[in-house]
Steps between C-alpha positions, in 0.01 A plus 500: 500500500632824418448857611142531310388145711546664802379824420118278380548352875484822626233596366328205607559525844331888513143514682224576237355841546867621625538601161242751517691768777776559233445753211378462214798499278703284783207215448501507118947487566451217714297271264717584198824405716271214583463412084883567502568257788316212310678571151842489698375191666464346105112483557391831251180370447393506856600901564237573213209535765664745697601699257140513370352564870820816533330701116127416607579606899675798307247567284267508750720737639442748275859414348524499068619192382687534171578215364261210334406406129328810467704775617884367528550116427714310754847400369766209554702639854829653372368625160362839638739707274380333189131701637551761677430726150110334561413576834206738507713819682201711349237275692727476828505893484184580465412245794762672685368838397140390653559387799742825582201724410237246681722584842574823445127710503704829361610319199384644181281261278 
C-alpha cells in the first residue's frame, strides 16, 4: 500500500457528518484528495464517486463548474498544454464578473 492507500484509510476512519463543520471549499479538497488517494492506491475507478459528490456538493454551492462535454471536454492527465488554447476564459470571466457584481450591491450592471 502506498501513500494514496493510507490516505483512503483515513478517510474511512472520519465520523460522518464531521465533514460538515469544515468549509465549503475544504470539503470539496478533501473528497478530491480522497479521488487522488484511490488513483495512487492503483484503484482509479473507485475515486470516480467522490469526485462526482465534490462538483455536485460544489455546485450546490453556488460554485461554476467548467469543464464537461458541453463547455470544456476533460482530457488525458498531463496533456493540459495541448488545451489550454480551448478553455472557455470568456465563460470563466464572465462567471467571475457575476458573482463580483452579485456581492458587491454598488457594482454597476
Amino acid at each position: 500500500m502506498g501513500e494514496g492507500a493510507l490516505d483512503v484509510q483515513a478517510h474511512e476512519k472520519i465520523a460522518p457528518g464531521s465533514l460538515a463543520a469544515l468549509p465549503a471549499e475544504r470539503r470539496a479538497n478533501h473528497l478530491l484528495d480522497v479521488a487522488r488517494g484511490y488513483a495512487q492506491w492503483g484503484r482509479p475507478d473507485q475515486g470516480f464517486p467522490a469526485i462526482g459528490e465534490a462538483m455536485r456538493k460544489l455546485q450546490d454551492w453556488g460554485v461554476s463548474i467548467l469543464t464537461g462535454d458541453d463547455v470544456y471536454r476533460p482530457h488525458e492527465p498531463g496533456t493540459g498544454n495541448d488545451y489550454v488554447h480551448l478553455f472557455p476564459w470568456e465563460i470563466a470571466l464572465r462567471e467571475a464578473d457575476a458573482r463580483s457584481r452579485k456581492h458587491r450591491p454598488d457594482a454597476v450592471t
